[in-house]
N, C-alpha and C positions, 0 to 999 in steps of 0.2 A: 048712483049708477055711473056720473061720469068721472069720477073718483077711479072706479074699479077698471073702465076701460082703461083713462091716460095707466094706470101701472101695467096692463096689459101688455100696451102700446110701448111702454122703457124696455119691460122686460124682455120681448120681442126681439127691440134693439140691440139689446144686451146680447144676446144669445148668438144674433146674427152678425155684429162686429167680432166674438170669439171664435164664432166658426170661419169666419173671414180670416182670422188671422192665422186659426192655426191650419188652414186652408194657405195660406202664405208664407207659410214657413216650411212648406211640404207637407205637414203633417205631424212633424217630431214631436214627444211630449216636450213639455217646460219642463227647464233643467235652471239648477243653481249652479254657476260655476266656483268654485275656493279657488284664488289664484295669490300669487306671491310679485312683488314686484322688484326687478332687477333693478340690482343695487352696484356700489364699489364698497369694497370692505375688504376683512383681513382675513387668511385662510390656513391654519397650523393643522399639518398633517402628524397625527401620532401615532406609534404605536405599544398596547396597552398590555402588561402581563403583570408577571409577580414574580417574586425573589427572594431570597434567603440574607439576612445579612449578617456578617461577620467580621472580623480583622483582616487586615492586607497580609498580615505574617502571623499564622498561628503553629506552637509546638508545644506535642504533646512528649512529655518530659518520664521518662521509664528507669529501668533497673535491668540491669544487666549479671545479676547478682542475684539469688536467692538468699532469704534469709532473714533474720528477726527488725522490724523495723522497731529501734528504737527511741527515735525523735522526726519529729515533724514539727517544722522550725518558719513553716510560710500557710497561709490560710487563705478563703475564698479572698478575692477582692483586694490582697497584699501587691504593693512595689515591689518586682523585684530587680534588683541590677545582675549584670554578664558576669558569673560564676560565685553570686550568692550561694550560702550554704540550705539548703530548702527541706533538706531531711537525712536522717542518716539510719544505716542499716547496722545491726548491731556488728562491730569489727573485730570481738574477740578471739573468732577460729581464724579468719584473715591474716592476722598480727599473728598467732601461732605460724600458721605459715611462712610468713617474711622468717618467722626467727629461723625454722626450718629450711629455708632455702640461703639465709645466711649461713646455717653452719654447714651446709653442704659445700656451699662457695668454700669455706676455709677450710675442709677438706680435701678441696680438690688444687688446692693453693697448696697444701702441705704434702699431697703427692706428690706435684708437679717438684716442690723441691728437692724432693728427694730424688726424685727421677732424674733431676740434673747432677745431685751429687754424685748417684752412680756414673754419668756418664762422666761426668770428672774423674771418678777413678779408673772408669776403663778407659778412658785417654792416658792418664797417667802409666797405668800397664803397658799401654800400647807403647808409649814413649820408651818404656824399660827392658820390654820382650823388644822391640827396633837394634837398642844397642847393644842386646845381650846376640841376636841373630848376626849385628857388624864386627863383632870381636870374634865370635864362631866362625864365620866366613873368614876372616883375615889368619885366624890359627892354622884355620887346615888348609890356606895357602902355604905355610911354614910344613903342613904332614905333621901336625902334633896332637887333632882335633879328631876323634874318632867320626865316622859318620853318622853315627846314632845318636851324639851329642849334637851335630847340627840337624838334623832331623827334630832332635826335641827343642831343638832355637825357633826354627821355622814354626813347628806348632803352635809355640809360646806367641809366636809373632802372629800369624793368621786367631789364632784364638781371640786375643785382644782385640783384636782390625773389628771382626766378627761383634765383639761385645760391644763396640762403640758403637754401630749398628741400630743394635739389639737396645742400647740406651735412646739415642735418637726417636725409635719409634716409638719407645716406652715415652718418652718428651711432650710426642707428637702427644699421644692417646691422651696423658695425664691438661694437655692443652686444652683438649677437646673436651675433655669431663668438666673442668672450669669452664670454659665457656658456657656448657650447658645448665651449669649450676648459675651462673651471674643469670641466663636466661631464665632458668626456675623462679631466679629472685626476683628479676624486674617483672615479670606476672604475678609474682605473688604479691608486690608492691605496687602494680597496677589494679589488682584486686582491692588490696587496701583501701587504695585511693577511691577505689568505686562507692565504697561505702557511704560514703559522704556525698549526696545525691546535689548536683549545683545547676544554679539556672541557665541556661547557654545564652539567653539571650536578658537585654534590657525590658523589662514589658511590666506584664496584670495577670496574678494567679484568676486566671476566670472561672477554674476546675481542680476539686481535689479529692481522690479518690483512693486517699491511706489515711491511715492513725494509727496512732505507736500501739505499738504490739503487736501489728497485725501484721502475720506471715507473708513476706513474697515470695513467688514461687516463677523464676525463670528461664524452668527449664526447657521449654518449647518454644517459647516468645516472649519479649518483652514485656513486663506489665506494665499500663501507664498510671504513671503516679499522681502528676499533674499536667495541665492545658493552662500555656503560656500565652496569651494576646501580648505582639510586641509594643502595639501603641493604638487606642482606639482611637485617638483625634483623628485617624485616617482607617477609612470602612469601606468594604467593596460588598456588593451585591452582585449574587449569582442568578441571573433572572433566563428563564426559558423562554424563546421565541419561535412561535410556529412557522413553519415553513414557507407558508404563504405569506408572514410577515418578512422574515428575515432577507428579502432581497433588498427592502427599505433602509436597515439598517447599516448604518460606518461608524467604524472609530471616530470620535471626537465628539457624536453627534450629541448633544445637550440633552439634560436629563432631568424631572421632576417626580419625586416620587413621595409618596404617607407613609406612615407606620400607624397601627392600632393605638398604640401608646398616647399619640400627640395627633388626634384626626383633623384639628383646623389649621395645624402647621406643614407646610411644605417645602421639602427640599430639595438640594439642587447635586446635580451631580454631572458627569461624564462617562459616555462608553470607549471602555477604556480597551478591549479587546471581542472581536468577533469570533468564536471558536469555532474551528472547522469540524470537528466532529459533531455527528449527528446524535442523539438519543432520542430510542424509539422503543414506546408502552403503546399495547394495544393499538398499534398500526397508528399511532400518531406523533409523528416526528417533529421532533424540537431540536434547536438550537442554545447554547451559552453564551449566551452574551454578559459579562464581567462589567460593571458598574463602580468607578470608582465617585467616592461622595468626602467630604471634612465634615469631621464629627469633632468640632473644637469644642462644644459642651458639656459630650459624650453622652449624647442624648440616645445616637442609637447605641441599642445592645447588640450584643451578639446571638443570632436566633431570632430576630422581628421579623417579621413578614410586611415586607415592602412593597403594596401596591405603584407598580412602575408607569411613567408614560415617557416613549420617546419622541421626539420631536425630530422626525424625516425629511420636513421641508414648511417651510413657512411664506407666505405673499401679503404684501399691506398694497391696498389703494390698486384690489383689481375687481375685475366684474365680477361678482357671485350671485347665483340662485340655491335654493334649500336644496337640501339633498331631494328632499319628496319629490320633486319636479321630477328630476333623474328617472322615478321609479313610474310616474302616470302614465298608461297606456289605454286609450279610449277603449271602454268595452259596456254594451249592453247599448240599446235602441237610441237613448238621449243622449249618447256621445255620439254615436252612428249618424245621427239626423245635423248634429252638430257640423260635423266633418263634410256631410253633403251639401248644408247649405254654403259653406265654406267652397265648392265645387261647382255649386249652381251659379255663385258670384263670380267664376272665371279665375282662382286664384289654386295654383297648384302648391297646398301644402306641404309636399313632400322634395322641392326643388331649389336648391342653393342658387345664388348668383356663380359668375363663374369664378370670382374671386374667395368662395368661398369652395369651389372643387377644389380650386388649386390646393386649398387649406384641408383637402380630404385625403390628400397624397400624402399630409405629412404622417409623423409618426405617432404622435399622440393620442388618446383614444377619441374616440366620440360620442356620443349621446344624441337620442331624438327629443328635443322639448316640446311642448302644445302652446302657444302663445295665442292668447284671448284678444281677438278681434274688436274693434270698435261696433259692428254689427251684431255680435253676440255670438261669432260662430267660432270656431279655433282653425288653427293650421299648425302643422308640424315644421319644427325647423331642426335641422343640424348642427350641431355646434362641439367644438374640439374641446375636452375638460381635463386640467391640469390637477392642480392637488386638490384634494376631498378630503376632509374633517368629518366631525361628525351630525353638524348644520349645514355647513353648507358647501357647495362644491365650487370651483374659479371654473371659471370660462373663458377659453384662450383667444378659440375664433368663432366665425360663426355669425349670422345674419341674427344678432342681438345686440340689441342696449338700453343702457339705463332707462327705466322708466317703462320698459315692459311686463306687461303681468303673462308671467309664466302657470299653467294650470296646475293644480295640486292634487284635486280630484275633481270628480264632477259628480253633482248628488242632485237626484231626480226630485223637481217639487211638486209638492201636495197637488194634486188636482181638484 
């Protein structure tokens, strides 16, 4: 029996120290607090998208020419050098042509000669009917020369005049059909020369898309034949950046990026230009941002999909808390009781020193943190926050330091 009382008698006590307490704490339930403790550490700000990767100089290599292809002289994956021969179209009607604008050329070469010999002889006339009109005039100063006879001097003279003329222009024309024929023949000899399809630049057939025998047809547009990469050891990447990102990004700024291909290798690269035009699908606007990387192994292809991150700004050896901090905001009864008894001890959570307004003027953003009390209650501080990663964020100013546990969440315990 006295057994049964003393456990009565603890129990009792028990009961009545727990309602003391939580009689002394206001009332709040019991709360676990999750807290993080501030630290100095390092802080790389990225930003993360995707991209296309390709050559710095690609050309795609056409025909300008319809017509039988009858060799194809370079293949996927071939070297080629600045005006290799890479395929040809068959040049038989072409060559008919040169031969035809050749013999036009030498037709209009043996007019023209002739059109000067005439005017050699009508010069010559001219010279003959001149002296035949100076002796007719000087006769019928003597009254020996009827006037009919100089009348037919005079015609014989303007006749002539008239035909050298008449040669001249014939000159002129037989000049201008030459011309136009040497023009006939330098297109039909530039034609020729089409035929024989040549690489314009140093590079890597990376694309090919003929084989002999098979028709080209150029009458609308050019076909392409081949896709030349001028030099893969050098690769740029065309990566999209959202709008909200792209204020972050500059020229120069350092680059790390994967390919499916090689997923435990990374590489390194530069933004090499920020494009000002916008592209906009389904009301979501991106940016180009051009990615130049060295591919001395020629590891990337052309066509990988390059998971990108840029690197906007970096901090070693400053104050940081977890991003999660950033995001706590007390809600529901066992933060509420928190926060009061934090109130009850005379301590205004939500009030900077003055050295810390001043630090509210600046320009940088700010955040409310919940910093965990020695008594178990919390209070709110403000503090200025510089770059943010994806752990954790730097903390510029602000009534914090090292060795403070900043709250993460608050999780109510078992009763």
């Amino acid at each position: 029996m006295l057994r049964w009382i003393v456990t009565f008698v603890l129990v009792l006590g028990l009961a009545g120290t727990g309602g003391w307490w939580f009689w002394a704490r206001g009332g709040e339930p019991m709360v676990d607090l999750r807290t993080a403790t501030v630290d100095r550490g390092s802080v790389r700000a990225l930003v993360s998208t995707a991209g296309s990767v390709s050559p710095l100089v690609t050309v795609e290599v056409g025909s300008e020419l319809s017509g039988l292809v009858s060799e194809v002289l370079a293949d996927f994956n071939d070297p080629v050098t600045r005006g290799q021969l890479i395929a040809r179209i068959d040049p038989r009607t072409f060559a008919t042509r040169v031969a035809e604008a050749e013999a036009a050329v030498a037709v209009a070469q043996a007019n023209l000669r002739l059109q000067q010999a005439r005017r050699d002889r009508a010069r010559a006339l001219f010279t003959q009917a001149s002296r035949d009109l100076d002796r007719t005039l000087a006769l019928r100063d003597r009254g020996t020369v009827s006037d009919q006879a100089l009348d037919a001097a005079l015609a014989g003279f303007e006749t002539t005049q008239a035909d050298i003329a008449v040669a001249e222009a014939q000159i002129a024309d037989a000049q201008a059909q030459r011309a136009r024929a040497r023009a006939s023949l330098r297109s039909a000899e530039i034609d020729l020369d089409r035929t024989e399809i040549r690489s314009p630049i140093d590079g890597v057939v990376i694309d090919r898309q003929v084989d002999p025998g098979q028709t080209v047809a150029a009458s609308f547009a050019a076909p392409t034949l081949f896709t030349i990469a001028q030099d893969l050891s050098l690769i740029e990447i065309d990566a999209q950046v959202d709008e909200a990102d792209i204020g972050q990004v500059r020229a120069g700024a350092p680059v790390e990026f994967t390919v499916d291909a090689y997923p435990d290798r990374r590489f390194d690269g530069v933004v090499e230009q920020v494009r000002l035009g916008a592209d906009t699908e389904q009301a979501v606007v991106t940016y180009s941002v051009i990615i130049a990387a060295a591919n001395p192994e020629t590891l990337l292809l052309p066509g990988m999909t390059a998971t990108v991150e840029i690197l906007t700004g970096e901090r070693d050896d400053v104050l940081t808390v977890p991003v999660e901090a950033l995001r706590f905001r007390p809600r529901g009864a066992a933060a509420e009781a928190l926060i009061a008894a934090a109130d009850a001890a005379g301590t205004d959570p939500g009030t900077d020193t003055g050295g810390d307004r001043a630090e509210r003027r600046s320009r940088e953003p700010r955040a409310q943190l919940w910093v965990a009390r020695a008594d178990g209650s919390i209070e709110a501080r403000s503090v200025a926050i510089g770059l943010i990663d994806d752990r954790v964020a730097e903390v510029t100013g602000g009534r914090l330091a090292v060795g403070d546990e900043v709250v993460l969440r608050v999780v109510e315990a078992a009763s």
